[in-house]
N, C-alpha and C positions, 0 to 999 in steps of 0.2 A: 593719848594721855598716859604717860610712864608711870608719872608720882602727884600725888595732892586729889585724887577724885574726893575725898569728904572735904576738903576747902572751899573746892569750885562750887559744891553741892549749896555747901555754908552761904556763898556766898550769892547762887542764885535764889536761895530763898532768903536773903535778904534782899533783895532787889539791888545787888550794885552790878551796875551795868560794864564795867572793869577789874581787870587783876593780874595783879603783875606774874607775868612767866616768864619761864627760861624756855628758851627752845633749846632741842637735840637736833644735829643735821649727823645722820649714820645709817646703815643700813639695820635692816626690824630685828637681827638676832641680836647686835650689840642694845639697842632699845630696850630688848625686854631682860636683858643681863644687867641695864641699869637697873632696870624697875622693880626685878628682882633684891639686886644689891638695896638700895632704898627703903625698900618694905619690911627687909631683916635685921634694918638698922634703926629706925626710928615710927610713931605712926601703932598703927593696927600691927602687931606683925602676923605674919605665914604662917600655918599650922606646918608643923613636922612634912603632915602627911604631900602641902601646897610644895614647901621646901622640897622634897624629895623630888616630886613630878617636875621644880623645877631643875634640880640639878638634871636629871636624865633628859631633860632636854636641851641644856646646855653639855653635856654628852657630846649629843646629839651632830651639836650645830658650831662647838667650838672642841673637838677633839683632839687637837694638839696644848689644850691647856694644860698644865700639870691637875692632879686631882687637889692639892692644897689649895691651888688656886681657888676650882670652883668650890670647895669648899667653904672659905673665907666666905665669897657672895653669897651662897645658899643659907650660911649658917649652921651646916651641919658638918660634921666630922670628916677628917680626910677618911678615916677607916671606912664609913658606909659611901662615902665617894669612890673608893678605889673598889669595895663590893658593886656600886651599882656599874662601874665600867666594863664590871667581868662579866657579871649578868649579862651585859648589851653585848659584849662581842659578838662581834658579825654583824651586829645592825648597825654602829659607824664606825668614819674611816679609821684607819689605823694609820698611825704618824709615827716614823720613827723618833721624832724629838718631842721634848715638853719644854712650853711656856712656862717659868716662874712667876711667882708675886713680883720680879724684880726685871720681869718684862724680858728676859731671858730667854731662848732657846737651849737647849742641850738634848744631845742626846739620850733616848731611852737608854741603850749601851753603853755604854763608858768607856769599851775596851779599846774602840779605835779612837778615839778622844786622848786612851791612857798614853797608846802608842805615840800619835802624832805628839804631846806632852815630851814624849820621850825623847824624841827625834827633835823637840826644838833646845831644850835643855842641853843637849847634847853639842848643838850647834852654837847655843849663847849658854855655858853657864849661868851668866851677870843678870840673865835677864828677869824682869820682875816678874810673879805667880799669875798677877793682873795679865802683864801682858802674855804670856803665854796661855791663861788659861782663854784669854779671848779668841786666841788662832787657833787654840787646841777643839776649844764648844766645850769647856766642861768648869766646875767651877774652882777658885784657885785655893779653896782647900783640900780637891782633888790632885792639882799640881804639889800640892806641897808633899801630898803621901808618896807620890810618882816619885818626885828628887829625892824624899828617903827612902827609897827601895832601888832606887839607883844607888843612891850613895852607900847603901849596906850589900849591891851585890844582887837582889833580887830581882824577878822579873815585873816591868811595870801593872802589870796587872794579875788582881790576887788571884789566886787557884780557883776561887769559888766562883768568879766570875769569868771564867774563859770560857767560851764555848767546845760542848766536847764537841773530837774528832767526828763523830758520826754526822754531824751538826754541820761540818765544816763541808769545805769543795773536795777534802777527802784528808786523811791524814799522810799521806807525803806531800800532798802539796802545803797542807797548813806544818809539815817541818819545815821543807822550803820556804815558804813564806818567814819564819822563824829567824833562819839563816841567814837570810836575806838582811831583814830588819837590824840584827846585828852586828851585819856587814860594817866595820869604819869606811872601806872603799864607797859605797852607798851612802852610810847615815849622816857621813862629814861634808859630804858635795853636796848643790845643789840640786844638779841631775840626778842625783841619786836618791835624793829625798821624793826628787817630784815623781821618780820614777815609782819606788814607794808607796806613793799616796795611790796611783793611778791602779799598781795592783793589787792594794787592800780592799781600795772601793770597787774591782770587777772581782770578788774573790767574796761576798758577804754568806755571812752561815747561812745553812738552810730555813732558816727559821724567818730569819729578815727577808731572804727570794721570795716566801710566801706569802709575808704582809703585801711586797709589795707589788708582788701580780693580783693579789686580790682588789689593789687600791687602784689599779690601772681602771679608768671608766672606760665602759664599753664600744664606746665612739670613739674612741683612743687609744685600742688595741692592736687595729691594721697597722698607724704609722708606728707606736708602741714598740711592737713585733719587727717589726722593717728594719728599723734603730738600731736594736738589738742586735740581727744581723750584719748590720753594719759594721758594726764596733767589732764583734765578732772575724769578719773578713780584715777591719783594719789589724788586730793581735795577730790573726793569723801571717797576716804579711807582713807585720815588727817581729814576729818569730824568725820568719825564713830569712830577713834580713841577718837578724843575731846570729841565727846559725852559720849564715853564711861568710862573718865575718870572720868568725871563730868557730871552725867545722869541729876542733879538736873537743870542745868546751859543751857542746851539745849534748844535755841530758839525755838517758835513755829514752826512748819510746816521745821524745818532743816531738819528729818529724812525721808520727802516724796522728799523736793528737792534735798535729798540728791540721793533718791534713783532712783529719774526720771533720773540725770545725771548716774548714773549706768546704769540704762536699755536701756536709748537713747547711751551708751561706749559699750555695749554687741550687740546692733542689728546692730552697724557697725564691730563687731567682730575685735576691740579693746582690747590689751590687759590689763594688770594693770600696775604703775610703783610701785614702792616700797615707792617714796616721793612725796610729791606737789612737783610742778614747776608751774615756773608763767610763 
């Protein structure tokens, strides 16, 4: 029973022997998310204290919502929704993106969002906020701040939200990465874009590594682990390829870290793949 127990009640002690319901076909967390929502809107409602126990358990059981969200259903404020998510940390998963009221994903981060923005803007002036903000994940009055700070010069994403260097896979590589990014030869191609994308997403700050080795379940760690060196052996061998096309063009010190990730892929007996994967 989600919603109506003082009806059914009404109505067994009246002796009728039918009444009309709705059924739910869902699994029990979305169930009690209704029952929730239902009870905060109409009826007997929730005490504070009902509401609270159940946002935390919608927490819980749907963590990639945004907190507006479960606020709305609970009826209480996003401010003690976003307290009771910090209070839980560590006790659920961590999702890099959030579900909107508008059924939305996006990411918690915006800054790879801001970039890819960048990089499509770049590619289609013409193209509309909408669509861009869809390819990008973020939403399109985010894109609209992006194309004025392109158009005045700036960098797409503001100072307050970059991740510091410390944060980063190190700060020469996050200037390279920079460079990269701004490349025309890169941001105007398509190979260049994709290439791009593939080294932003094996390059994430430190702070996102650690969500998301914590988020790996533990029956899922061997292939996990395995994967990882995979990918690792296939960069390494899109490296010696680069290098080797263009010996002259070879960054300093690429062919020793190229080859530490070789040796740290062989002593887990790892095998190669054929391409990068990010």
């Amino acid at each position: 029973m989600i919603d109506g127990m003082h009806r059914l009640r009404v109505a067994a002690a009246e002796g009728r022997p039918d009444i009309p319901v709705r059924f739910f076909e869902g699994l029990e967390r979305d169930a009690f998310v209704l029952s929730v929502q239902s009870n905060t809107r109409h009826g007997l409602p929730l005490s504070r204290a009902e509401r609270t126990a159940a946002a935390s358990r919608i927490l819980g059981s749907h963590a990639d919502w945004a907190d507006r969200m479960i606020a709305e259903v609970t009826g209480l404020s996003t401010k003690t929704v976003r307290a009771l998510r910090r209070e839980m940390d560590g006790a659920i998963p961590h999702s890099a993106t959030r579900i909107g009221r508008d059924g939305r994903a996006r990411p918690l981060d915006s800054a790879t969002g801001r970039l890819r923005a960048s990089e499509l803007i770049a590619a289609n002036p013409r193209a509309s906020l909408r669509a861009i903000a869809d390819e990008a994940g973020i939403s399109p009055g985010t894109v609209r701040d992006v194309r004025e700070r392109l158009r005045r010069g700036e960098d797409p994403v503001p100072a307050g939200r970059r991740a510091p260097a410390s944060q980063q896979a190190g700060p020469d590589l996050a200037r390279t990465m920079e460079r990269l990014m701004s490349d025309p030869a890169l941001r105007l191609t398509e190979s260049g874009r994709h290439l791009l994308r593939m080294l932003t997403s094996s390059l994430p700050p430190a702070e996102q590594r650690d969500q998301l080795v914590r988020s790996v379940p533990p029956h899922c760690a061997g292939r996990v682990s395995q994967l990882a060196l995979e990918c690792a052996a296939a960069w390494q061998e899109f490296a010696r390829l680069v290098e080797t096309a263009r010996p002259d063009l070879a960054p300093e010190g690429w062919s020793s870290a190229a080859g530490a990730v070789a040796s740290s892929t062989r002593s887990h007996g790892a095998g190669r793949a054929d391409a990068p994967a990010a």
